[in-house]
C-alpha positions as CSV (number, residue, x, y, z in Angstrom):
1,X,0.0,0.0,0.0
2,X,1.3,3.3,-1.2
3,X,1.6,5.9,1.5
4,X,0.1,9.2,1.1
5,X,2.2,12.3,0.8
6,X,1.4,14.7,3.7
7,X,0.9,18.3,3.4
8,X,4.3,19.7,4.4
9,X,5.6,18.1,1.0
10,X,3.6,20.0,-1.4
11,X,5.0,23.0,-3.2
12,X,3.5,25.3,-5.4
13,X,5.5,26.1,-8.9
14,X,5.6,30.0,-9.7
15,X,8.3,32.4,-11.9
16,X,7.8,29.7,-14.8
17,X,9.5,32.7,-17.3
18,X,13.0,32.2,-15.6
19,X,12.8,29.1,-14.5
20,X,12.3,27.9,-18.7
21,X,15.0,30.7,-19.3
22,X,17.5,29.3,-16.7
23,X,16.2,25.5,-18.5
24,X,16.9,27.0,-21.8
25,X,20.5,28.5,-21.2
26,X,21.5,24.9,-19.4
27,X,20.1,23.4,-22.9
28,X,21.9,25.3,-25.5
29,X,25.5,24.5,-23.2
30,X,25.2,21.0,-23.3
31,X,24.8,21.1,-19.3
32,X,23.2,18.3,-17.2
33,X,22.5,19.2,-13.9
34,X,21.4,16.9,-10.7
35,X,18.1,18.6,-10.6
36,X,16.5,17.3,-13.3
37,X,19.6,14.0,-13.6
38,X,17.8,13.1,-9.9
39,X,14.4,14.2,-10.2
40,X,14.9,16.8,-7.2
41,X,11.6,18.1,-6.0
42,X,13.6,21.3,-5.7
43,X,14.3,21.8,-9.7
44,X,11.2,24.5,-10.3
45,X,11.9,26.3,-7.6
46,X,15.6,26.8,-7.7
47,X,15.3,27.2,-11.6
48,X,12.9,30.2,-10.8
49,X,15.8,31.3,-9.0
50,X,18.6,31.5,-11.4
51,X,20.4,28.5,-9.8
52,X,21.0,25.0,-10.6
53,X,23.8,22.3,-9.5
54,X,25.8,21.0,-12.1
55,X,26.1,17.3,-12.9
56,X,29.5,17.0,-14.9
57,X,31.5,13.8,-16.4
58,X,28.4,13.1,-18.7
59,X,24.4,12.0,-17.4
60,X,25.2,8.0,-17.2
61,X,26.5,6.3,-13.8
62,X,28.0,3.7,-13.2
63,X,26.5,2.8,-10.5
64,X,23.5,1.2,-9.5
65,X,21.9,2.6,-6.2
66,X,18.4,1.8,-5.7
67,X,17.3,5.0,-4.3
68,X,18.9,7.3,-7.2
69,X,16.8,8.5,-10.4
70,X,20.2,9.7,-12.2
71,X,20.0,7.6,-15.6
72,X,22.5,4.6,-15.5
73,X,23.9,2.7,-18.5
74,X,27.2,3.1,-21.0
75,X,29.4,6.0,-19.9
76,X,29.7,8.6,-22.5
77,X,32.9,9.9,-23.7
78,X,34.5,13.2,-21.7
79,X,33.7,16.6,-23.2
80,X,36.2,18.5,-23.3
81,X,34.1,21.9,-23.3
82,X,32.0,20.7,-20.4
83,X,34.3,22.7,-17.9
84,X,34.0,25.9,-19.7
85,X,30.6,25.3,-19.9
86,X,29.8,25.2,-16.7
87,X,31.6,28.3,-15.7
88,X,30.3,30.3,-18.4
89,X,26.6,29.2,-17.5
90,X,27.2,29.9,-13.8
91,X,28.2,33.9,-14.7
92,X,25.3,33.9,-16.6
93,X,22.9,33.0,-14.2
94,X,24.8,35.0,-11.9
95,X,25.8,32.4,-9.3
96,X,27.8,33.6,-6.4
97,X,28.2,30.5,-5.2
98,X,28.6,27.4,-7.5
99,X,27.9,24.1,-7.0
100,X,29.2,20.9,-8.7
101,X,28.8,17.6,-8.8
102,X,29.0,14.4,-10.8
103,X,27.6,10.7,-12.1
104,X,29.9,8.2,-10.7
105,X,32.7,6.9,-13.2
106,X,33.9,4.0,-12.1
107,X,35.4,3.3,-15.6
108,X,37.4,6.0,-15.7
109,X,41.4,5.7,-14.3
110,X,40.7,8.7,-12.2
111,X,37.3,9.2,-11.5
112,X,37.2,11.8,-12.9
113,X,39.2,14.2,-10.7
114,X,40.9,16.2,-13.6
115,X,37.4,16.8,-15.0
116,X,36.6,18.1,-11.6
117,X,39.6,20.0,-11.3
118,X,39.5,21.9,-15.0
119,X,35.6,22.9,-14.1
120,X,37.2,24.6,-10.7
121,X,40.1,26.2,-12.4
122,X,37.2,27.4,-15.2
123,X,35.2,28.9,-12.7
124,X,37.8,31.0,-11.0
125,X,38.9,32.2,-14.7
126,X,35.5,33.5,-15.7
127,X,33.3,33.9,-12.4
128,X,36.1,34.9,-9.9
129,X,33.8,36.0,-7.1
130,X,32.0,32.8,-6.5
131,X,32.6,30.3,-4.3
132,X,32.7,27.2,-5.7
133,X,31.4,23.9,-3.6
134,X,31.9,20.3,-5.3
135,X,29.7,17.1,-4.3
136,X,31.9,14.3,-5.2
137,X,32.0,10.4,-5.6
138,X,33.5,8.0,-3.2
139,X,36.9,7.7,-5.9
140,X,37.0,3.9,-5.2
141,X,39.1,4.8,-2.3
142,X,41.8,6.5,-4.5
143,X,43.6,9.0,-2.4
144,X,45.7,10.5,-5.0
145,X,42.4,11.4,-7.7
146,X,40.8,12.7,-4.1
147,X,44.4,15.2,-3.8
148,X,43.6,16.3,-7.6
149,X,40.1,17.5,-6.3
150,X,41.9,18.7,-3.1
151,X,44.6,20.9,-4.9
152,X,42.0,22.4,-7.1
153,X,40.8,24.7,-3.7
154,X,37.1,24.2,-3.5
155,X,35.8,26.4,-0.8
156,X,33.7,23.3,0.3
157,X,34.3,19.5,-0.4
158,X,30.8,17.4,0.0
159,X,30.8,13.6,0.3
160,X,27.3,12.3,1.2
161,X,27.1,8.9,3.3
162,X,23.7,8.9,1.9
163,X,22.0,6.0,4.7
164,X,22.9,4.5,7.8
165,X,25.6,2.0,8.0
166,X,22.8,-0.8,7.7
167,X,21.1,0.0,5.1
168,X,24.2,-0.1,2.7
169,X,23.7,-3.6,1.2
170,X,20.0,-3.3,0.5
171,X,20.3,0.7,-0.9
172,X,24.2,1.3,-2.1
173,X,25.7,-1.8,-3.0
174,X,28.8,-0.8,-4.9
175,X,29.6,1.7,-2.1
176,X,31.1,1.3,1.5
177,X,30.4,3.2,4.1
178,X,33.8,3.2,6.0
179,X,35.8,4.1,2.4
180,X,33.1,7.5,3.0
181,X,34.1,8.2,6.3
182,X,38.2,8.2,5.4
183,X,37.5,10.0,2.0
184,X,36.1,12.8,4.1
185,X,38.5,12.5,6.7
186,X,41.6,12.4,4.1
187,X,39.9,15.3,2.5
188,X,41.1,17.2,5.8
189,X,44.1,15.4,6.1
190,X,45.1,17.0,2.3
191,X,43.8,20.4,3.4
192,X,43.1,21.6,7.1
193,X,41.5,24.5,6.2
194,X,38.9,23.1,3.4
195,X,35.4,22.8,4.5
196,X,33.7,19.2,4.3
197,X,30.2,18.2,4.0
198,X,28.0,15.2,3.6
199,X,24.4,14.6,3.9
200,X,21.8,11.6,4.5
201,X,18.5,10.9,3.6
202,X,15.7,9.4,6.4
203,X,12.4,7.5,5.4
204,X,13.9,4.4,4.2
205,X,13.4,2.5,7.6
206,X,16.5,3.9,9.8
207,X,15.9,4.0,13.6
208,X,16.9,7.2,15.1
209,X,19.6,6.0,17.2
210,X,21.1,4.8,13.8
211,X,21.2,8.2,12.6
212,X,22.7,9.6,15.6
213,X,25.4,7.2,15.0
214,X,26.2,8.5,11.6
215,X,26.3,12.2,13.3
216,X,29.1,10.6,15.4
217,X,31.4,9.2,12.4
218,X,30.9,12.3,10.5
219,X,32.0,14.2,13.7
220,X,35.2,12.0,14.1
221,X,35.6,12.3,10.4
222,X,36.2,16.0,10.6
223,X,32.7,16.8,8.5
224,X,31.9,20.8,9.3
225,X,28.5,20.6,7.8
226,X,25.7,17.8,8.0
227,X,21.6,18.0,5.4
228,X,19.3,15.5,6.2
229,X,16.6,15.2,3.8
230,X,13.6,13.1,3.0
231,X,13.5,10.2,0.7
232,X,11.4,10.4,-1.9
233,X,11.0,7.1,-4.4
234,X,11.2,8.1,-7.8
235,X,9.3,5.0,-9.3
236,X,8.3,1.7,-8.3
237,X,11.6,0.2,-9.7
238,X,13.5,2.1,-6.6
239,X,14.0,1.5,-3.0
240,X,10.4,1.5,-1.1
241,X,10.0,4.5,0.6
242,X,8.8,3.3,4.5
243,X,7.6,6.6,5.8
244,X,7.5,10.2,5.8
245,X,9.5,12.1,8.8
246,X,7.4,14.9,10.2
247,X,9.2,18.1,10.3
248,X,9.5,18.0,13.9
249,X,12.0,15.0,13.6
250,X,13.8,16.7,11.1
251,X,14.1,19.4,13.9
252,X,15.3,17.2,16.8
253,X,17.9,15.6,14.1
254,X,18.7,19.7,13.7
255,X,19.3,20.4,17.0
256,X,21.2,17.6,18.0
257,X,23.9,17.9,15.3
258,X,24.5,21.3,16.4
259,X,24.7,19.9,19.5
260,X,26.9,17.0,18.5
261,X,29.4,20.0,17.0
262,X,28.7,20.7,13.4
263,X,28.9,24.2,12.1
264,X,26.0,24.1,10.4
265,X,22.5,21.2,10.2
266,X,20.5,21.9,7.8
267,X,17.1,19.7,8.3
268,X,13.9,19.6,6.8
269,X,11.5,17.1,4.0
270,X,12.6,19.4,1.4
271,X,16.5,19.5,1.7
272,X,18.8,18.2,-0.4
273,X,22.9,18.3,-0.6
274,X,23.1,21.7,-2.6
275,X,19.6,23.2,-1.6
276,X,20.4,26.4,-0.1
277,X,23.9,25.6,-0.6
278,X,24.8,28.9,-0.7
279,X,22.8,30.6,2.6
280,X,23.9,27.3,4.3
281,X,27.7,28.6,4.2
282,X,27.6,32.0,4.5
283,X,25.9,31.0,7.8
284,X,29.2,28.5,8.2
285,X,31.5,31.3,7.7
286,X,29.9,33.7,10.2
């Protein structure tokens, strides 16, 4: 039996002029981008905003987690003008601060850390003023493609641990949950300074005390800032959704990770990795 989507996770679509223009100027680059690649309830409304989060290294993973709408089949070949791209599109819409991520590429020898590394180094060149925050795949553990990423000097590094430690069989079988915990705390390790992040989703049949576990790793992992978001299925071929957290959970979850010594929780049905990415560290940094 299908269960029925509460109030608090309805949202009404308006500005539909800029959000097709913002549509339209990712279209005519070439640009995928995580909020339509993942089927984010978020798309319309950050679209109406100006802003999107950039999904580079092509629209096909290599992977095959069952909560994840992003397409996944043969890896396309690199494009070359994809970093450019990016940049150029983010100083169109006027992004001050930019966020990147990727598909998994498993086939590549890399990862595709140079790819992540050239869209940085873009960025700076023709947006100088932005920040610029990267959401990036585990890299199969490969601490010298993670020091590629590192070097390039993202303001913030995000790694999401997406689940709780038990559900990793069942929800993200070509991942491991430990190999996310040292990529994050390697991250620091390479660079003291950078800022790390990581995020999990809740509704897929965690306990609580489960999550407050993960708040502990991340901790001892060095992680600065922690979203926790609500799964949402995207069809019946993915992970069954087993409830709806009411906002008041997401809330307690809030307050205890401040508590627990992140910088910064940000908590709610609604958030994602990069939603608000940019209020989320300016409130960091103050």
């Amino acid at each position: 039996m299908d269960l029925v989507k509460p109030d608090w996770l309805r949202k009404r679509i308006s500005n539909l002029d800029v959000m097709d223009g913002t549509a339209s100027l990712l279209r005519d680059l070439s640009l995928h981008t995580v909020c339509d690649g993942a089927d984010c309830p978020n798309r319309c409304e950050c679209y109406s905003k100006k802003t999107a989060t950039f999904m580079i290294l092509g629209s096909e993973c290599t992977r095959k987690c069952r909560f994840c709408a992003v397409s996944k089949g043969k890896p396309e070949r690199l494009d070359p003008s994809e970093p450019s791209n990016v940049a150029r599109a983010s100083r169109e819409l006027g992004l001050r601060h930019v966020v990147v991520t990727s598909v998994t590429r498993d086939d590549l020898p890399d990862g595709g850390a140079a790819h992540f590394a050239l869209t940085v180094l873009e960025i700076r060149k023709q947006n100088p003023e932005a920040t610029v925050e990267l959401l990036i795949p585990d890299m199969q553990g490969d601490w010298d493609a993670l020091k590629v990423i590192v070097d390039s000097k993202p303001d913030v590094l995000n790694h999401n641990v997406e689940t709780v430690p038990g559900l990793y069989a069942v929800i993200r079988p070509q991942a491991e949950y430990q190999r996310s915990l040292d990529l994050l705390r390697k991250a620091k390790e390479l660079d003291g300074n950078l800022l790390t992040k990581s995020g999990i989703m809740v509704g897929l049949g965690e306990k609580e005390e489960e999550v407050l576990v993960v708040m502990d790793d991340l901790i001892q992992a060095g992680c600065h800032i922690l979203t926790i978001g609500q799964y949402l299925q995207p069809s019946p071929e993915h992970i069954r959704l087993k409830e709806y957290i009411h906002p008041d959970q997401f809330e307690k979850y809030r307050i205890i990770g401040e508590k627990k010594g992140f910088r910064q929780v940000s908590s709610g049905p609604f958030v994602r990795s990069s939603y608000n990415a940019s209020s989320l560290l300016k409130a960091t940094a103050i």
